[in-house]
SETISE-511253 format. One line per 2 residues: number of its first residue (from 1); their letters; for each residue x, y, z of N, C-alpha, C, O. Coordinates in steps of 0.02 Angstrom, whole numbers, plus 50000, padded with zeros to 5 digits. Atoms other than C-alpha are relative to their C-alpha. Layout:
// residues N
NUM> a> X:Y:Z:X:Y:Z:X:Y:Z:X:Y:Z; ... $
***
This chain:
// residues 112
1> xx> 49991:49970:50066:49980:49690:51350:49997:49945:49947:50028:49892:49954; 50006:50049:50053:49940:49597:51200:50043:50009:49940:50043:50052:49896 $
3> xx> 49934:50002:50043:50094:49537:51109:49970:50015:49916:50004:50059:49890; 50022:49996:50059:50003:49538:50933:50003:50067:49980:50032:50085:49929 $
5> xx> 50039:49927:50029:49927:49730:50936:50084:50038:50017:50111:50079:49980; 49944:49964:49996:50094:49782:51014:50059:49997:49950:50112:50022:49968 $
7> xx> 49942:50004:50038:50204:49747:50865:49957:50015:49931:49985:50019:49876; 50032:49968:50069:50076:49800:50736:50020:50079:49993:50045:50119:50032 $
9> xx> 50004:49929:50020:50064:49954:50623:49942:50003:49969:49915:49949:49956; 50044:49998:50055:49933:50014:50519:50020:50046:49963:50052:50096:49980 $
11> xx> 49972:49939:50032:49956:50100:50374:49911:50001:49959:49872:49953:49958; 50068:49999:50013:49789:50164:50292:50013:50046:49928:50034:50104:49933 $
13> xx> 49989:49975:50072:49803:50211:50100:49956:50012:49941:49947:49968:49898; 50018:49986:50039:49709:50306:49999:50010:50022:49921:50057:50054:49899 $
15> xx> 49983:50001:50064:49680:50300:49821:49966:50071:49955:49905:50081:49959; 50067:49949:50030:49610:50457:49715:50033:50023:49936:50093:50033:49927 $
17> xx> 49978:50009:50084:49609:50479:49520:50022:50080:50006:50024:50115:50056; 49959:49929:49988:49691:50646:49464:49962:50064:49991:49983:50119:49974 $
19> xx> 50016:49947:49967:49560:50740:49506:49958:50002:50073:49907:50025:50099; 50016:49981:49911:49567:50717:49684:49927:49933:50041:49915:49910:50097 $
21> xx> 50071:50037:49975:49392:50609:49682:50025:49923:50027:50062:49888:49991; 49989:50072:49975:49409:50442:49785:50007:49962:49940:49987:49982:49885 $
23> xx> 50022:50074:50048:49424:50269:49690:49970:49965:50049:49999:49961:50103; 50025:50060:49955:49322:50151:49777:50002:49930:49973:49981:49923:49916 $
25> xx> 49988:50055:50036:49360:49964:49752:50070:49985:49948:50066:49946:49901; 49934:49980:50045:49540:49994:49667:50040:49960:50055:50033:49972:50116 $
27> xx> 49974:50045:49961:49652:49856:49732:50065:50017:50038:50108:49991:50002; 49937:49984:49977:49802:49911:49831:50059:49950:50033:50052:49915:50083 $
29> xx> 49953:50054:49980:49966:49811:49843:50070:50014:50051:50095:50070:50058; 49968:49986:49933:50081:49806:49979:50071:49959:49986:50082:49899:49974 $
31> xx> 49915:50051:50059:50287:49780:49913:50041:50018:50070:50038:50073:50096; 49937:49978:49979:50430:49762:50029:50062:49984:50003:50091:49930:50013 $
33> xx> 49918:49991:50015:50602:49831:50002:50003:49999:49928:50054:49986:49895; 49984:49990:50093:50549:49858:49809:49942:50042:49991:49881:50045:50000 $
35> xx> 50069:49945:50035:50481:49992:49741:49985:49974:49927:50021:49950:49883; 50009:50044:50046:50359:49941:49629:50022:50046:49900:50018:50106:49885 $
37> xx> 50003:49945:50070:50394:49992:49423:49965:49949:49938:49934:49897:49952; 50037:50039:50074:50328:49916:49244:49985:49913:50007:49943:49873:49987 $
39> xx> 49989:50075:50012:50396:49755:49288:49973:49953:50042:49974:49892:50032; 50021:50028:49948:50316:49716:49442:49951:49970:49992:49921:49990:49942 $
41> xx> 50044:50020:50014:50172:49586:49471:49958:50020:50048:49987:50058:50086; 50038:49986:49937:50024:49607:49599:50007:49937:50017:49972:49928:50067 $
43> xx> 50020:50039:49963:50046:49440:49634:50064:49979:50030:50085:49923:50046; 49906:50017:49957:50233:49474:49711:49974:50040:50058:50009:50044:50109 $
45> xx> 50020:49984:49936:50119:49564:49829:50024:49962:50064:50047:49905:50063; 49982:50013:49928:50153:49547:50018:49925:49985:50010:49908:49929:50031 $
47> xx> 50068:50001:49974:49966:49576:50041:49963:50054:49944:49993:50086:49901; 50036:49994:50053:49822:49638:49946:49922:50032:50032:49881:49996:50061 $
49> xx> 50067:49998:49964:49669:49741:50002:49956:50062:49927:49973:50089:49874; 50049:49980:50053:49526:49819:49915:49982:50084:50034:49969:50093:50094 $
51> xx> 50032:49928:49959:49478:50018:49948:49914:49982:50009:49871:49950:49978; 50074:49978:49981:49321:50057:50027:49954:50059:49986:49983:50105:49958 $
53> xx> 50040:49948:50047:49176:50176:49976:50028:50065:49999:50014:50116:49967; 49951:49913:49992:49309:50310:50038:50057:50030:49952:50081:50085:49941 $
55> xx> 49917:50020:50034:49458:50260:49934:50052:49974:50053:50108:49998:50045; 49973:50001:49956:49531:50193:50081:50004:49933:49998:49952:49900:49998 $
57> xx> 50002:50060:49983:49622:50019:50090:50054:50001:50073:50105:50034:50081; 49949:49960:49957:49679:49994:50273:50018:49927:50011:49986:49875:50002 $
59> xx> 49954:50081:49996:49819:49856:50315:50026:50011:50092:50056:50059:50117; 49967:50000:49964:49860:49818:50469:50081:49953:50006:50062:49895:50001 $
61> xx> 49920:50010:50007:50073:49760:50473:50019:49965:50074:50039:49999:50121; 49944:50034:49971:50139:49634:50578:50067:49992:50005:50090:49940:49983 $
63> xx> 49931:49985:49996:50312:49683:50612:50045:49941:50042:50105:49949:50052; 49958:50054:49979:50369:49522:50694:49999:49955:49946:50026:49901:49959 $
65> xx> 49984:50048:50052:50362:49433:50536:50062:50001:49969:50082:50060:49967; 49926:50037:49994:50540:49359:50485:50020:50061:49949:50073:50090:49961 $
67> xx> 49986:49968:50045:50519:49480:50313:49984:50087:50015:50001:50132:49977; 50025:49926:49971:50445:49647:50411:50022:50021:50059:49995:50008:50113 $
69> xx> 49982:50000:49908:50558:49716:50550:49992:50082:49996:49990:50117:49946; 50020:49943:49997:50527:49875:50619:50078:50043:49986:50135:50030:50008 $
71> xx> 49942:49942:50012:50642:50025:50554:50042:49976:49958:50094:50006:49944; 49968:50033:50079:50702:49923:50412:49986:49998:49963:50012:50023:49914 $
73> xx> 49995:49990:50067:50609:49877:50311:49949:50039:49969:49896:50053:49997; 50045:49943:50053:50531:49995:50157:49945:49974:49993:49942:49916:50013 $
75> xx> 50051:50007:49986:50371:49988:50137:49971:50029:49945:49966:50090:49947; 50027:49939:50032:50284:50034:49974:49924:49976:49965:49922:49917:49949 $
77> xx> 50073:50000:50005:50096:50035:49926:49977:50026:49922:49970:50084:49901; 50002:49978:50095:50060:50021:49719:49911:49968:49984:49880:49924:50015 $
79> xx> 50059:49986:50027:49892:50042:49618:50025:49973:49924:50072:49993:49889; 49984:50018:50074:49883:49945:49455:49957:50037:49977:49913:50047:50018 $
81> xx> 50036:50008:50052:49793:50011:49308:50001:50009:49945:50059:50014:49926; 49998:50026:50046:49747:50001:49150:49981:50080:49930:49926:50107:49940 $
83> xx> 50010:49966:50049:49754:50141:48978:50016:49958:49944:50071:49934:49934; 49998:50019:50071:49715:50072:48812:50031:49926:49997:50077:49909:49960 $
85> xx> 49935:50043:49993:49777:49914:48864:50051:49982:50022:50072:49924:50022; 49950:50034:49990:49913:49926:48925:50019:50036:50096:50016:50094:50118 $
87> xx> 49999:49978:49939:49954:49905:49123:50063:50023:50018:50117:50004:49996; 49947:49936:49974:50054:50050:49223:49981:49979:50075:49927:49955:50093 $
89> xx> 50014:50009:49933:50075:50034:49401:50038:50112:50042:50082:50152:50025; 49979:49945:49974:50082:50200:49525:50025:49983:50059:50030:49924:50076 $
91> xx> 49963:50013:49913:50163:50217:49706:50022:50059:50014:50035:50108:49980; 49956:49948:49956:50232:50318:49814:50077:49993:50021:50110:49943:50007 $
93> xx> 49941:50025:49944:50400:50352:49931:49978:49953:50023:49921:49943:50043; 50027:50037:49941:50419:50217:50012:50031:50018:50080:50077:50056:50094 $
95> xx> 49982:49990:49919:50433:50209:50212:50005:49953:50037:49977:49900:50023; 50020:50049:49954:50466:50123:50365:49973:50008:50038:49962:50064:50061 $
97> xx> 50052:49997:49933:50356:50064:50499:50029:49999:50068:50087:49980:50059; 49991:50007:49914:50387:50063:50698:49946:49963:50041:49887:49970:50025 $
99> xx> 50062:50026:49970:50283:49972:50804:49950:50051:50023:49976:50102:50047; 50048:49950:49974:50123:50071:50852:49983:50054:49972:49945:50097:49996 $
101> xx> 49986:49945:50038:50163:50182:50702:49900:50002:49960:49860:49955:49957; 50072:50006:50040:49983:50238:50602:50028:50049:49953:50045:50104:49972 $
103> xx> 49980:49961:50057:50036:50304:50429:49940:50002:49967:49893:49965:49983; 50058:49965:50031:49913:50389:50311:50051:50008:49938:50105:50038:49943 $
105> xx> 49972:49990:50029:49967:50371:50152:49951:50005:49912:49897:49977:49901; 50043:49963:50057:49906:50450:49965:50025:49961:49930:50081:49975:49909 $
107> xx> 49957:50001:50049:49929:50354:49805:49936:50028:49935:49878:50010:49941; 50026:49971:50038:49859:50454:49645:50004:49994:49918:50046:50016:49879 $
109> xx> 49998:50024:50079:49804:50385:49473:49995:50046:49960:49953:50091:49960; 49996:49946:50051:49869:50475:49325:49930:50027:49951:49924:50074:49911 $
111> xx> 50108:50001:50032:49667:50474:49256:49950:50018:50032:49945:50035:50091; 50075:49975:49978:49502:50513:49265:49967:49950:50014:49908:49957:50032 $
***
């Protein structure tokens, strides 16, 4: 058994503007144990991935890392962007992972 894959998660997070249509290329940030709000930076990110032509950025989660233990810690997945200037960040609940866990998760920009 391979110690690496056995303590991973994936979580796979789609992005789609508010009417439902994918974003493709919309950067998705990866916070834990803070949900993100106004004040947050992307570059207090944990990790950082880009959606694909689906809206889909997928992370795989190393849960043996000192700051990611399984069934602890929160887990939350934020979308910056930008109206008139001025940047808003979105997110979801957050959650925890388990080892072997595969979450599917939805975050949805207030725009077109």
């Amino acid at each position: 058994c391979n110690r690496k894959s056995a303590s991973q998660a994936q979580v796979k997070v789609t992005v789609k503007n508010s009417e439902g249509v994918p974003q493709q290329n919309a950067r998705v940030h990866m916070y834990l144990d803070m949900r993100p709000t106004a004040a947050t930076k992307a570059i207090d990110a944990k990790e950082s991935r880009n959606t694909d032509s689906f809206g889909v950025a997928s992370f795989e989660v190393n849960l043996n890392e000192d700051d990611m233990v399984a069934g602890r810690t929160k887990f939350y997945f934020a979308v910056f962007y930008n109206i008139d200037g001025t940047e808003y960040v979105t997110t979801h609940d957050g959650f925890m992972l388990n080892r072997g866990d595969m979450k599917e998760v939805t975050v949805t920009l207030p725009v077109r």
